[in-house]
Biopython code that builds the backbone (N, CA, C, O; Angstrom):
import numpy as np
from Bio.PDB.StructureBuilder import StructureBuilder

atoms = [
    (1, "UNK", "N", (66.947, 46.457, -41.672)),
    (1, "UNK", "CA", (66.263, 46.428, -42.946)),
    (1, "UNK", "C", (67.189, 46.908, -44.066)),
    (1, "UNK", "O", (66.945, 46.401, -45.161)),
    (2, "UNK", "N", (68.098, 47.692, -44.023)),
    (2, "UNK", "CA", (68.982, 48.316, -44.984)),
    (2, "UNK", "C", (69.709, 47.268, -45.158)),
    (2, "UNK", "O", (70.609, 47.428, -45.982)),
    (3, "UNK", "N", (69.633, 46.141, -44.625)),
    (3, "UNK", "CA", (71.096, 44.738, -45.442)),
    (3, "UNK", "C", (70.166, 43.880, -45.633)),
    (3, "UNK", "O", (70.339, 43.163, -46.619)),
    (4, "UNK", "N", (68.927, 43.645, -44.831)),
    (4, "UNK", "CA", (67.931, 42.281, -45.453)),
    (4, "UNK", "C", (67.452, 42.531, -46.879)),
    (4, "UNK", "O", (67.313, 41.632, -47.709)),
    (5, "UNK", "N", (67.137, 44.208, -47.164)),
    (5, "UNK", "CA", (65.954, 43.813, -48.677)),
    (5, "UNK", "C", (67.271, 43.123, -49.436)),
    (5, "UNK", "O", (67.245, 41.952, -49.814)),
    (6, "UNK", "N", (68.692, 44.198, -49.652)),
    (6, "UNK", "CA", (69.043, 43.714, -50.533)),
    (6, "UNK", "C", (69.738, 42.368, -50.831)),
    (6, "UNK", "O", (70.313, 42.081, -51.880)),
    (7, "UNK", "N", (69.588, 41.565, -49.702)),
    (7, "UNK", "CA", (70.222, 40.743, -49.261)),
    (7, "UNK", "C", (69.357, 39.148, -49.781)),
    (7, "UNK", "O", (69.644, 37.997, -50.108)),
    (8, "UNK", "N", (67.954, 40.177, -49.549)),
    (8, "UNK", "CA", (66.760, 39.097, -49.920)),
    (8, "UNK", "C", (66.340, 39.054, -51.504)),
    (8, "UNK", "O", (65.720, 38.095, -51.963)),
    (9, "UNK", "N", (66.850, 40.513, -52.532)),
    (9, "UNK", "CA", (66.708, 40.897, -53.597)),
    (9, "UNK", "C", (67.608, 39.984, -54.250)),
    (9, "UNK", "O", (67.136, 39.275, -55.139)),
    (10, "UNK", "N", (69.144, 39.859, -53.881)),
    (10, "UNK", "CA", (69.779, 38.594, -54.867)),
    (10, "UNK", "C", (70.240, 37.395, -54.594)),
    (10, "UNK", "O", (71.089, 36.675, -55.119)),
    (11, "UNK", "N", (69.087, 37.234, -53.097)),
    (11, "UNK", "CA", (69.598, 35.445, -53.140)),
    (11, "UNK", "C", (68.426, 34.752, -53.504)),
    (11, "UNK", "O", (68.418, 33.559, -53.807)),
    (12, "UNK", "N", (67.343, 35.553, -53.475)),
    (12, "UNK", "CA", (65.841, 35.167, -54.141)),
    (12, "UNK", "C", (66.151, 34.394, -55.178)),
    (12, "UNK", "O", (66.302, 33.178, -55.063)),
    (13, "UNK", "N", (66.316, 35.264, -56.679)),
    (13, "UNK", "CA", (66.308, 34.490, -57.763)),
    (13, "UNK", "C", (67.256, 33.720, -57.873)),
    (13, "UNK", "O", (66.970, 32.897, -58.743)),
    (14, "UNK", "N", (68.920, 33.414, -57.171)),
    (14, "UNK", "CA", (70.569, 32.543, -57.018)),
    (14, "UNK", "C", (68.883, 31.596, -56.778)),
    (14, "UNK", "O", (68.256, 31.239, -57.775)),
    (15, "UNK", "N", (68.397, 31.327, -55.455)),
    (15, "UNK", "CA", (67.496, 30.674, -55.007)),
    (15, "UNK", "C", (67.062, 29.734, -56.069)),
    (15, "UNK", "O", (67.500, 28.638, -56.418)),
    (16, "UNK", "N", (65.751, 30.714, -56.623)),
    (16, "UNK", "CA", (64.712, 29.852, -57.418)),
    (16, "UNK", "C", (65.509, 29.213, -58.796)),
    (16, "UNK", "O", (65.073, 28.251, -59.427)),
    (17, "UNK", "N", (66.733, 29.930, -59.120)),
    (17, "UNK", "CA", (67.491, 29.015, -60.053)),
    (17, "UNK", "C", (68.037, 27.506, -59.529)),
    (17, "UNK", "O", (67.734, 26.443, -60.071)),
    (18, "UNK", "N", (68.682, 27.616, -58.659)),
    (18, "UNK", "CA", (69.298, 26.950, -58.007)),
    (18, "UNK", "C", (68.537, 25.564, -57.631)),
    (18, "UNK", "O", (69.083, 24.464, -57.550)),
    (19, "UNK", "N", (66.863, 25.913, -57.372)),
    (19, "UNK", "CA", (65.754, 25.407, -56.726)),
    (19, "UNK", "C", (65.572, 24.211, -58.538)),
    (19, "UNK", "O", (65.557, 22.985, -58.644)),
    (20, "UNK", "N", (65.497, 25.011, -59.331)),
    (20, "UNK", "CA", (64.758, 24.690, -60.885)),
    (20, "UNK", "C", (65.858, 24.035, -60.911)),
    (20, "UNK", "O", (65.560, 22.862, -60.685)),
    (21, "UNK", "N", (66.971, 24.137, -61.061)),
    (21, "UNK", "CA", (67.970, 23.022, -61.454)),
    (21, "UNK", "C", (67.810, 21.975, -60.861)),
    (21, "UNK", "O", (67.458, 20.949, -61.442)),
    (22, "UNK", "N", (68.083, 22.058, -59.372)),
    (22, "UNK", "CA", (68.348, 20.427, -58.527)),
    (22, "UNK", "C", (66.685, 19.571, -59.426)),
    (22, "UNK", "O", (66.510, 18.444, -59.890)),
    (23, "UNK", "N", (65.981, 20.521, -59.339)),
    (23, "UNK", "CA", (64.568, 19.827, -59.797)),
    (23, "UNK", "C", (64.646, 19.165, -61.052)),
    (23, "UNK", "O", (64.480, 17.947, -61.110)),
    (24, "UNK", "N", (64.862, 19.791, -61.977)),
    (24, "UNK", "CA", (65.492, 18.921, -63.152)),
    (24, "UNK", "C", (66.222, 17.551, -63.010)),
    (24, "UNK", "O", (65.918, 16.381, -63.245)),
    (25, "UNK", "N", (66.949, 17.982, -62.686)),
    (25, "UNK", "CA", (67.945, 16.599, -61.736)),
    (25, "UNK", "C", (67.311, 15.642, -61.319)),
    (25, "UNK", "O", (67.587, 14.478, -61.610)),
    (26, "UNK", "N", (66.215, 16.048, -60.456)),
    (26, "UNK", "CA", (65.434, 14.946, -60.041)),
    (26, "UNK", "C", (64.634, 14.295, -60.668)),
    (26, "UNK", "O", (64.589, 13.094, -60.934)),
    (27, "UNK", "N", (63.814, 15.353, -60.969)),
    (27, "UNK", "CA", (62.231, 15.258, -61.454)),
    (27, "UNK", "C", (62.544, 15.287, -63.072)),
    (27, "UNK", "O", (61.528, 15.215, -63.763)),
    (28, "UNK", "N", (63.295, 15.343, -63.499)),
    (28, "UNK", "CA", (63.063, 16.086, -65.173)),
    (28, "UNK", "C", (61.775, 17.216, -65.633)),
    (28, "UNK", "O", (61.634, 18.381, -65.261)),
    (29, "UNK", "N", (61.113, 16.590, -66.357)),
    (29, "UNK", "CA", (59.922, 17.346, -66.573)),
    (29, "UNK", "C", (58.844, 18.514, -66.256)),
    (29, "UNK", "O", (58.224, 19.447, -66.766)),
    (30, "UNK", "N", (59.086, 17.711, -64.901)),
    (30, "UNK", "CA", (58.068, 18.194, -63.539)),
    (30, "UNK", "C", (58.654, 19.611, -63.287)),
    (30, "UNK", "O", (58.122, 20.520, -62.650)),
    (31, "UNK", "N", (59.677, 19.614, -63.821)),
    (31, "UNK", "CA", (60.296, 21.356, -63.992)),
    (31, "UNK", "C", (59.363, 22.157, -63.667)),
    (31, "UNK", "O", (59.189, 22.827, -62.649)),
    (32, "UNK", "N", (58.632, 22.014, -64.832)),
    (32, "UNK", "CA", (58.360, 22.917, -65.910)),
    (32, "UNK", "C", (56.928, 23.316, -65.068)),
    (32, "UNK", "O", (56.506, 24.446, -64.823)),
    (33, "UNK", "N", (56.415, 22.185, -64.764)),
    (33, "UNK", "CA", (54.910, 22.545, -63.860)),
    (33, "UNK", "C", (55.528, 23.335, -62.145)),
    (33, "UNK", "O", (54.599, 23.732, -61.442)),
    (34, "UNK", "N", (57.099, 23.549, -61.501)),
    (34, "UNK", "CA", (57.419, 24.220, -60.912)),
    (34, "UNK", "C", (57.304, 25.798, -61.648)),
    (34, "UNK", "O", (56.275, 26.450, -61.474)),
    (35, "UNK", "N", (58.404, 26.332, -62.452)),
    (35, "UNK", "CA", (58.342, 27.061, -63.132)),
    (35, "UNK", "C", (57.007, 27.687, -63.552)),
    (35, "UNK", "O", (57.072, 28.908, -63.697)),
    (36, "UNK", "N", (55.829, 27.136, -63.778)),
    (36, "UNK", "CA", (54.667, 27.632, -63.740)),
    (36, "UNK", "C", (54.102, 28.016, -62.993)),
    (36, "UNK", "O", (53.269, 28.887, -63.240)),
    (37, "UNK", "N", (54.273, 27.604, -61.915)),
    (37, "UNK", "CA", (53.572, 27.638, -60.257)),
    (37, "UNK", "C", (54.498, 29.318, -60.120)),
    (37, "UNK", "O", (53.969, 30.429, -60.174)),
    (38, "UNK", "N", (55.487, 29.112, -59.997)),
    (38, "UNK", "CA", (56.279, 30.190, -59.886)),
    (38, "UNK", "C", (55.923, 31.752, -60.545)),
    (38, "UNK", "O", (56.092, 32.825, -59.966)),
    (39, "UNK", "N", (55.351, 31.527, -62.008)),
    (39, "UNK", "CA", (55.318, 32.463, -63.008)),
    (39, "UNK", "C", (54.063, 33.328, -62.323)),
    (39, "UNK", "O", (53.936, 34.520, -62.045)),
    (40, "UNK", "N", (53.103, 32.033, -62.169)),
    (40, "UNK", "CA", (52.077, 32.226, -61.406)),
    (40, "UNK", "C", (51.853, 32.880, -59.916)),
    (40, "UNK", "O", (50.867, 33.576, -59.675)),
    (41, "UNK", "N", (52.607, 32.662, -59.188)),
    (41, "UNK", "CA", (52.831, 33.155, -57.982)),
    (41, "UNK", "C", (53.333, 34.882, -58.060)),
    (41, "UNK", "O", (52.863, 35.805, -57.394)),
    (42, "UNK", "N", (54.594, 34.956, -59.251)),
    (42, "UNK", "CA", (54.908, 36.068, -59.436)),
    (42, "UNK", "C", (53.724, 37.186, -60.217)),
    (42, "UNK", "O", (53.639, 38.316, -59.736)),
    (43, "UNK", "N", (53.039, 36.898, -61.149)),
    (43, "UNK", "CA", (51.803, 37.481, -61.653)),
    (43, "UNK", "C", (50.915, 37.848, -60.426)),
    (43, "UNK", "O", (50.448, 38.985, -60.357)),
    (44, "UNK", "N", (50.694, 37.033, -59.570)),
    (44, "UNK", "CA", (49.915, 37.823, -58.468)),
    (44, "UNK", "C", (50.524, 38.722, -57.585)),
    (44, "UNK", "O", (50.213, 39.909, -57.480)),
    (45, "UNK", "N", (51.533, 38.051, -56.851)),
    (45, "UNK", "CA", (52.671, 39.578, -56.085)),
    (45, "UNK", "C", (52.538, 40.860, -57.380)),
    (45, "UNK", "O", (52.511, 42.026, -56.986)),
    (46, "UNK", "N", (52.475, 40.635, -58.615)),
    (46, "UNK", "CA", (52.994, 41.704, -59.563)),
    (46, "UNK", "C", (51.483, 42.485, -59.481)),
    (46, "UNK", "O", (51.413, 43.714, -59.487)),
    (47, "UNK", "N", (50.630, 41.862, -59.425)),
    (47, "UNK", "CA", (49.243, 42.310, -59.715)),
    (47, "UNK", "C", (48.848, 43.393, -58.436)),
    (47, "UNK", "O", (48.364, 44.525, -58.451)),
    (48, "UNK", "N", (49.242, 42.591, -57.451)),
    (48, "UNK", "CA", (48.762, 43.258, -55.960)),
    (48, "UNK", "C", (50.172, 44.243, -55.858)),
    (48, "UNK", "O", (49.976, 45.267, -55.204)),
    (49, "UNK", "N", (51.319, 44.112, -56.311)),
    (49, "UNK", "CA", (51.440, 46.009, -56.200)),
    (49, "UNK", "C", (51.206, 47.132, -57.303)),
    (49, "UNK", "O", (51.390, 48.349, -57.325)),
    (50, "UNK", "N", (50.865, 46.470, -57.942)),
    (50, "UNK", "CA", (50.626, 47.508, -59.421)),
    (50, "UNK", "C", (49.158, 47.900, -58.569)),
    (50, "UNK", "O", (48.989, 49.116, -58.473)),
    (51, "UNK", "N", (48.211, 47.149, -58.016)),
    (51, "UNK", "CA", (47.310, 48.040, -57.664)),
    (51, "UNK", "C", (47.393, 48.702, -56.880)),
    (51, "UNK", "O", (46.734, 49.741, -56.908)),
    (52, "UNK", "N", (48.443, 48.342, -55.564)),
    (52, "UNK", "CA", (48.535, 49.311, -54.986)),
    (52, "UNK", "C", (49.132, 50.385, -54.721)),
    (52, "UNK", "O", (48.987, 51.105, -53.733)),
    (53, "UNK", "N", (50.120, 50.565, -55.996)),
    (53, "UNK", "CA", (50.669, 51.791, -56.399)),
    (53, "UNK", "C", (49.854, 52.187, -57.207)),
    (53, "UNK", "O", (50.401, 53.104, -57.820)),
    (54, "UNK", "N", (48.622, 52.000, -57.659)),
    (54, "UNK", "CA", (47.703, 53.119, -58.902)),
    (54, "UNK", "C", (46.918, 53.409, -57.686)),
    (54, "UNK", "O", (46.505, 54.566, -57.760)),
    (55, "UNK", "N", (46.484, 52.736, -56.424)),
    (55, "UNK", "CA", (45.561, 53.252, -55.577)),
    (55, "UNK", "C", (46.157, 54.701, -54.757)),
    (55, "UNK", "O", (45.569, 55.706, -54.357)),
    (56, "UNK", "N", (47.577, 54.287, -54.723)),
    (56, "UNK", "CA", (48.024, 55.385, -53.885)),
    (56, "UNK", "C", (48.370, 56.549, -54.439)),
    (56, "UNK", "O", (48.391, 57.620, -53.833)),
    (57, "UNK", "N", (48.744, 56.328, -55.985)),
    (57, "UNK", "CA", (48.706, 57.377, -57.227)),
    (57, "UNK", "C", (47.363, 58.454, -57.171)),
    (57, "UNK", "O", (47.276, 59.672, -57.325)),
    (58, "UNK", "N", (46.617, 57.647, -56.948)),
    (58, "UNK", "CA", (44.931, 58.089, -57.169)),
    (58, "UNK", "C", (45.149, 59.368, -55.714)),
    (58, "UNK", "O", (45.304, 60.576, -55.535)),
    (59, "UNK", "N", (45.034, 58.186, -55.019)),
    (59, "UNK", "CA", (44.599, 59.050, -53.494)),
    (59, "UNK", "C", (46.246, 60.300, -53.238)),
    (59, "UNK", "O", (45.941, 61.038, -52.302)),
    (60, "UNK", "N", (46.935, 60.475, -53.484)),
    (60, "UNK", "CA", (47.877, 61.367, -53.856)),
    (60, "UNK", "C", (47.648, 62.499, -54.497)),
    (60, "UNK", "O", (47.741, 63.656, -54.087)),
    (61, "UNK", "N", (47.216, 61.919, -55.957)),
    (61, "UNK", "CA", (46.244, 63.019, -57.204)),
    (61, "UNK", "C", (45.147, 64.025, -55.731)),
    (61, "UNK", "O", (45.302, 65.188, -55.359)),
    (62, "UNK", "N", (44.134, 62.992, -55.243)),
    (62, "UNK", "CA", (43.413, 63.570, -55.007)),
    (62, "UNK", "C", (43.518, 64.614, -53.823)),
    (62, "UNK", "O", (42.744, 65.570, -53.788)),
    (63, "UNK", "N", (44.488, 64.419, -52.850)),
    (63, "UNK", "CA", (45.273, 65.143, -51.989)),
    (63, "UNK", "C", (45.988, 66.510, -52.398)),
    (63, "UNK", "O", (46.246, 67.569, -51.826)),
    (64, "UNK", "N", (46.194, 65.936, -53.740)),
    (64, "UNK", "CA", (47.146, 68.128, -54.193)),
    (64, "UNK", "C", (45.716, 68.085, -54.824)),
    (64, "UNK", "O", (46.041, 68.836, -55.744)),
    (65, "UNK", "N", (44.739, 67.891, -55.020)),
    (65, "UNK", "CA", (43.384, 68.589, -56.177)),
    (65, "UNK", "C", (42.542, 69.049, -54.660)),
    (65, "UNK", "O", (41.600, 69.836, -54.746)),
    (66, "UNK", "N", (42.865, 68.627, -53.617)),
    (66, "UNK", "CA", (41.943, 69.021, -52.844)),
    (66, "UNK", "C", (42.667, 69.983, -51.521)),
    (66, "UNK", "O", (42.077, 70.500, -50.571)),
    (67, "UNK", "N", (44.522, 70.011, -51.929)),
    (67, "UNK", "CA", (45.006, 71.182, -51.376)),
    (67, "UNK", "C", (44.710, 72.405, -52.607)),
    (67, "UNK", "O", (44.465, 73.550, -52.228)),
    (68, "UNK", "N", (44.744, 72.143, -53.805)),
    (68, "UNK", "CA", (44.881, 73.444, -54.894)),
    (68, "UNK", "C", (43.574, 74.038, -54.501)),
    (68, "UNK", "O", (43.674, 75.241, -54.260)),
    (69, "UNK", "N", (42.436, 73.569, -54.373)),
    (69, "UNK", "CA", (40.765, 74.338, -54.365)),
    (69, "UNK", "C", (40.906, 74.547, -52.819)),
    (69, "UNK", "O", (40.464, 75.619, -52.404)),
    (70, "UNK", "N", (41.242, 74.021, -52.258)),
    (70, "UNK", "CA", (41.524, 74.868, -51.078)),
    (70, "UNK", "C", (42.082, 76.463, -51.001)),
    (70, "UNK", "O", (41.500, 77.456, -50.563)),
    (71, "UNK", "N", (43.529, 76.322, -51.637)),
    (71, "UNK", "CA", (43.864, 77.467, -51.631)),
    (71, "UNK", "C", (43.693, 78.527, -52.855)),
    (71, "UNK", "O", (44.423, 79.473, -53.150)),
    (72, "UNK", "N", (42.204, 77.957, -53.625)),
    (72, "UNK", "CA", (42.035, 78.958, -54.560)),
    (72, "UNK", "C", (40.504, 79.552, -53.605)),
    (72, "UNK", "O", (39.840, 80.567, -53.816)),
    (73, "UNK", "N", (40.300, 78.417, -52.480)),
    (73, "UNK", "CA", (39.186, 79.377, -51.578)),
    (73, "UNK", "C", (39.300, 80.196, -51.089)),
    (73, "UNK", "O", (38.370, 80.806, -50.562)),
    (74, "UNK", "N", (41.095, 80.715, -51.053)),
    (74, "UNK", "CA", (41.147, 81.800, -49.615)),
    (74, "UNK", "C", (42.034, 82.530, -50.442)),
    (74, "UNK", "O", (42.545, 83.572, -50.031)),
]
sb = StructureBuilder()
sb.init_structure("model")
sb.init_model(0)
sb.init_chain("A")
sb.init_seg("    ")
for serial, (resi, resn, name, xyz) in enumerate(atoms, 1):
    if name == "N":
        sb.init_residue(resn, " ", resi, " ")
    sb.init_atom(name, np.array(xyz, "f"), 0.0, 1.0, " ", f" {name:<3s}", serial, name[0])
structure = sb.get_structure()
């Protein structure tokens, strides 16, 4: 895992460039409705960890609020 993320971090976007060009090439236009699909795809991955870093933010918060009253019980 220590050589795949980063390995997967910059051939991803070499990738989806690489992907949008030949497409041009081909398709012209039809780009652009790739590129959307894409924007789109990324807005949801973006969505589903933003929540699940505020969920784990939360439940964290609530873990030291419920060690502090603990140790203001004893």
């Amino acid at each position: 895992m220590r050589i795949a993320k980063p390995l997967l971090l910059v051939t991803t976007p070499i990738g989806l460039a690489v992907g949008l060009y030949e497409g041009w090439r081909l398709a012209g236009g039809l780009v652009f409705i790739m590129a959307a699909l894409m924007l789109v795809i990324a807005a949801a991955f973006g969505s589903v960890i933003w929540t699940i870093r505020r969920e784990r933010a939360e439940e964290e918060k609530k873990q030291l609020e419920s060690g502090a009253s603990q140790e203001k019980q004893r």
